[in-house]
N, C-alpha and C positions, 0 to 999 in steps of 0.2 A: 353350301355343299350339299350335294344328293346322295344320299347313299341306299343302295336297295341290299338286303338281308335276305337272305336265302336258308331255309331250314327247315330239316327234314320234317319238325314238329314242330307244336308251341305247351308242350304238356310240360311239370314239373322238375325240372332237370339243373345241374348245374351250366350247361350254355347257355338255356333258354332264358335263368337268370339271370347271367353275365349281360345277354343281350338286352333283357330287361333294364337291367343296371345301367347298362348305357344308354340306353336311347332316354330314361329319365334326368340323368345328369346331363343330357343334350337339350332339356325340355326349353322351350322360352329362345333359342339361339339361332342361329341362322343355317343349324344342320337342321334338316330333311331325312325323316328315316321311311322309308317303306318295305315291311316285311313280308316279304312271299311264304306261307306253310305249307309247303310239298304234299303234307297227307291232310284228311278232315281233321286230325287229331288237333284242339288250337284250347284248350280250358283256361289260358292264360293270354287269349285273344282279346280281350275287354281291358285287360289290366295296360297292354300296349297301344290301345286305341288311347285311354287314359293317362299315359303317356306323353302324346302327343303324334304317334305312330301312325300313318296308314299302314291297314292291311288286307291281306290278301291270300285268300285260300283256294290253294289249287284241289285240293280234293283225291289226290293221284292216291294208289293202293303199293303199299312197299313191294310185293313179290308182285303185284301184274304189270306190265309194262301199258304204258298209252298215249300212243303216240299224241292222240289231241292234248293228253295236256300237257305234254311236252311242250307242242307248236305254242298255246297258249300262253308257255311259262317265256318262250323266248319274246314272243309278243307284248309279253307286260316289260319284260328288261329293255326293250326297245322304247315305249310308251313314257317310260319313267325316265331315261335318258340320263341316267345317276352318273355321278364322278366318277363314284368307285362299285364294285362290287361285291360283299363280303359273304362266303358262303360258311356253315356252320356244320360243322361234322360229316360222314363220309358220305353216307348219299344226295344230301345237296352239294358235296363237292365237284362230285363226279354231273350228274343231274345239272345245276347251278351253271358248273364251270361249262362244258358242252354248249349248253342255251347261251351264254353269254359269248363264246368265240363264235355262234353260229350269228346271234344278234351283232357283233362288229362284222363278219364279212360284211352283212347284207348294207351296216352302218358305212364299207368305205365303197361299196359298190351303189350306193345315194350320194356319194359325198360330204355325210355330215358327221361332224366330230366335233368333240374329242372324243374318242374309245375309251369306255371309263376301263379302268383299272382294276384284277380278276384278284382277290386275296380268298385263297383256303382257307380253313380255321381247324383244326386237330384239337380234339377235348378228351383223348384218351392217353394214357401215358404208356400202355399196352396196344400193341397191335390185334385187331380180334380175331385170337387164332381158335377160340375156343368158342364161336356165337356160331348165329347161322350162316349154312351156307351162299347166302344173300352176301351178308355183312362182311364175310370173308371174299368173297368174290369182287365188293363192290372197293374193298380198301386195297384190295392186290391191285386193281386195273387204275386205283389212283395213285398210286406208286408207279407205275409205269407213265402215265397219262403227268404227273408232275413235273417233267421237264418240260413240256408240250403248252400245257393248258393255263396254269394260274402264272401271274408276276410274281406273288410272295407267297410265301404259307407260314400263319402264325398257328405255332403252337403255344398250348395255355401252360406248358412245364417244360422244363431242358429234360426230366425223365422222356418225357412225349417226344421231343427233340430225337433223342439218341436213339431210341426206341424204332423211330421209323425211317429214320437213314437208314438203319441196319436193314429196315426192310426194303429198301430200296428207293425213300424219296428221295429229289432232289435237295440234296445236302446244301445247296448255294443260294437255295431262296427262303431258305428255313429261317426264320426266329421267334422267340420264345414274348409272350405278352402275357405275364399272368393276371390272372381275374382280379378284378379290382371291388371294395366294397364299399358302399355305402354307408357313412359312418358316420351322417346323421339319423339315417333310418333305422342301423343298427347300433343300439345304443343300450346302456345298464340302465334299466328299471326295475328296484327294488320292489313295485306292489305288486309286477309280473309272477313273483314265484308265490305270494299269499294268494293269489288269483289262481294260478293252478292247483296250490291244495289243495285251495277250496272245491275246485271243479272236480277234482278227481276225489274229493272227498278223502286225505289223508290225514293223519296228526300235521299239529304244527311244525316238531320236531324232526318231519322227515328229510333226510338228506335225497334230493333229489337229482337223480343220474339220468340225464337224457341222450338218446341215438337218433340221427333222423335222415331215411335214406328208404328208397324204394323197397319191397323184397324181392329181392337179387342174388345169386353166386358172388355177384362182384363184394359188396357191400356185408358178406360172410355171418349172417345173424347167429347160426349156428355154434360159429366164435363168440360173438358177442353174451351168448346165453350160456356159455359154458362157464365162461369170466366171470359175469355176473352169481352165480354159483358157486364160488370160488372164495368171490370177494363178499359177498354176504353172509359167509358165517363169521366174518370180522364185522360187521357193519349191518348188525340189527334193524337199523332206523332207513337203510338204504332202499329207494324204491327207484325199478328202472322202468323210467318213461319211453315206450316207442313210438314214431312216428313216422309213416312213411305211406306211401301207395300199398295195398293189399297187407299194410300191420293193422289188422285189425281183428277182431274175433268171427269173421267168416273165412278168416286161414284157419282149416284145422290142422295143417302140415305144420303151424307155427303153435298152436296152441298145444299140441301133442305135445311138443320138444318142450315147450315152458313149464307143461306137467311133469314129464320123465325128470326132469329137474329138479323138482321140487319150489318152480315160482312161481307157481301159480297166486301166490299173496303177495308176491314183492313186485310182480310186472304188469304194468297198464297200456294196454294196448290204445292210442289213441287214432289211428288209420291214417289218412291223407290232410294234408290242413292247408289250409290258405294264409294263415295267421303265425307265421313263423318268427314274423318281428316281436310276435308277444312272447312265441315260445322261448326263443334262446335264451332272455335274461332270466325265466322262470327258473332253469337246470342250475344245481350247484356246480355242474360243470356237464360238460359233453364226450361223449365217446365215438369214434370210429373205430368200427374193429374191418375194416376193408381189406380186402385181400388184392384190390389192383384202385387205382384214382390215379387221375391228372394232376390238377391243382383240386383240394376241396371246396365248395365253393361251404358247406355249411361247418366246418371249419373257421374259418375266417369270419363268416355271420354269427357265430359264436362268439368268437376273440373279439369283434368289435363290438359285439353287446356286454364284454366285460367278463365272460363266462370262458375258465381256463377249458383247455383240453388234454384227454388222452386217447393218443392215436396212433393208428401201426402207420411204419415206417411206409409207406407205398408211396408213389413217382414223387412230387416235390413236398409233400408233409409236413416232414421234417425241416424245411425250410422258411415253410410257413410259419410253424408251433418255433421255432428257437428254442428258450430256453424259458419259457411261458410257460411250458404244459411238460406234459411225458410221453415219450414216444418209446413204442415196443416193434417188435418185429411182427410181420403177415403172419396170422394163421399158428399163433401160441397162446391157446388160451389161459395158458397157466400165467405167463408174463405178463397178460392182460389183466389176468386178475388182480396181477398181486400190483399191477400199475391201478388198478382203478380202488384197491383198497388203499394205497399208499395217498392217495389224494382224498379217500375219504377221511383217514384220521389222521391228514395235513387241520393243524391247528385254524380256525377262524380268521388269522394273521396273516396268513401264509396264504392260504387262498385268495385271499384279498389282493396280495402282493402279484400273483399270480396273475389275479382279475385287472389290475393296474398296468401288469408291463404287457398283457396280451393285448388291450385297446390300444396302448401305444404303438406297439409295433404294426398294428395292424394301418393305424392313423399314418405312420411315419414310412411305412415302408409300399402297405399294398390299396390306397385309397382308388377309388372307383377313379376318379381326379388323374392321377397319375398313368393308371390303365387307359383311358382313352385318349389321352394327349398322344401316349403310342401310337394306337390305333391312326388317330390322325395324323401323324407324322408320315406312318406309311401310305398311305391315301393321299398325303400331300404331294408325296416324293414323286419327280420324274421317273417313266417307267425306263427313260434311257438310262437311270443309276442305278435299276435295280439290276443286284448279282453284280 
């Protein structure tokens, strides 16, 4: 089987790793992935050649429109002649799905077939009423366009599900595939958190709290830091590790807030990383303080490195975390606090216990394994059954 990926980017992202994710558990088999990147944006283009991946970057600019690499984009979907089509968030859906019904006319007006098969992919559990006005304009017209253009549309959360029927998708071709993890790759390694001591140069004794997510509105640092604040005057030894695109000490908007705080001693800002399979086992546990998520995907890379969670309630979270972690509500920092203190002076035992049912669950319920058998099932499926 051929399958060509369509995606708006190939930078840091919870899709970009989902797709990642799969196209390695595909690695050595008789699937076939080639991934199109709509923008120049690709930092994680090497790691999907490595993979096993062709790829392919169109170059296109999100606000200008163009038409040649439009023409282009439908010309590679023709060229690659895949089973299926699978596009990845909303302007490769709109973008994607377009070029691919424009590549089957031309494919029954040659007479060759089979027409491969057009699946959306939705990785927000919010509709973005509050981005720009690109992103709001580009998911209104796939909402209308959704009876029209794809056979299926998988969303990554039943939050994401309800969420955008309301806005108007088509209800009958919707279901839900959440992210699946790799869990041999994400796995408990004890020498992981002496290695980050060491690296960040802390005592041995410190209770290590880590976040790791872009800086974003979505992703709510400002939460996070308030919490943090909160729960360190119970927890001495607690040092909060950040991690993410622009966490680093060339945000002064972020290092301000860490001062007016008073963390300036307890928070390590470590920026962007490549190296997250080392990071997760390092954290004595991890935190989301997000104000809106799909499915988390570093959540889960968490839980199957052994490393429990605390995390606000946002789209499927809480379905994630069970009874593994602690879950607080969007955008209270005091709840967060007093949840990320309650798990620092949860006993060595109990953490442990924590560390054990979250790998489980993660193994038992959301493996990388599981997620893509989905994925193939619908790509399997006659398009005369769908709906």
């Amino acid at each position: 089987m051929k399958i060509v990926h369509i995606i708006s980017g190939l930078g840091v992202g919870g899709a970009e790793t989902t797709l990642l994710s799969l196209v390695r558990h595909t690695q050595n088999t008789d699937v076939i992935h080639t991934v199109i990147c709509l923008s120049a944006l690709a930092p994680l283009a090497s790691d999907f050649i490595d993979a096993g991946a062709k790829v392919r970057i169109l170059g296109m600019h999100h606000s200008r429109p163009n038409p040649g690499a439009f023409v282009r984009l439908t010309k590679w979907i023709l060229e690659e002649e895949p089973s299926a089509v699978q596009t990845w968030m909303y302007h490769a859906d709109l973008i994607g799905g377009i070029a691919t019904k424009i590549a089957n006319v031309i494919k029954r007006i040659r007479r060759t077939h089979p027409l491969p098969k057009l699946v959306w992919g939705i990785h927000r559990s919010e509709v973005p009423t509050r981005h720009s006005a690109i992103t709001r304009y580009t998911a209104r017209l796939c909402s209308i366009l959704s009876r029209y253009i794809p056979d299926q549309i998988v969303c990554c959360a039943e939050a994401a599900r309800l969420s955008h029927i309301q806005f108007g998708y088509d209800s009958e071709k919707m279901t839900v595939i959440h992210n699946g993890f790799d869990t041999a790759k994400f796995s408990p390694n004890p020498e992981m958190r002496l290695a980050m001591l060491t690296a960040c140069h802390l005592p041995n004794d410190s209770l290590l709290i880590g976040i790791v997510g872009r800086f974003n509105p979505a992703k709510d640092y400002d939460n996070f830091l308030r919490a943090a604040a909160i729960a360190a005057t119970r927890l001495p030894h607690a040092r909060f590790l950040m991690v993410g695109k622009d966490v680093d000490n060339s945000n002064h908007t972020l290092c301000e807030r860490i001062e007016e705080l008073g963390l300036t001693d307890k928070v390590t800002l470590l920026g962007p990383r490549r190296d997250v399979v080392q990071l997760m086992p390092a954290f004595d546990f991890l935190c989301l303080s997000s104000r809106t998520e799909g499915f988390p995907t570093v959540v889960g890379e968490a839980m199957a490195s052994g490393t429990p969670c605390v995390a606000t309630n946002v789209g499927d979270t809480a379905l994630l975390v069970g009874e593994t972690g602690i879950i607080v509500p969007p955008a209270d920092s005091t709840a967060l606090g007093l949840a990320l203190e309650k798990m620092g002076l949860a006993t060595y035992e109990k953490r442990a216990e924590y560390s054990m049912h979250a790998r489980r669950r993660i193994i038992e319920n959301f493996s990388i394994r599981s997620c893509w058998d989905r994925y193939f099932r619908i790509y399997s499926e006659n398009k005369s059954r769908i709906r």
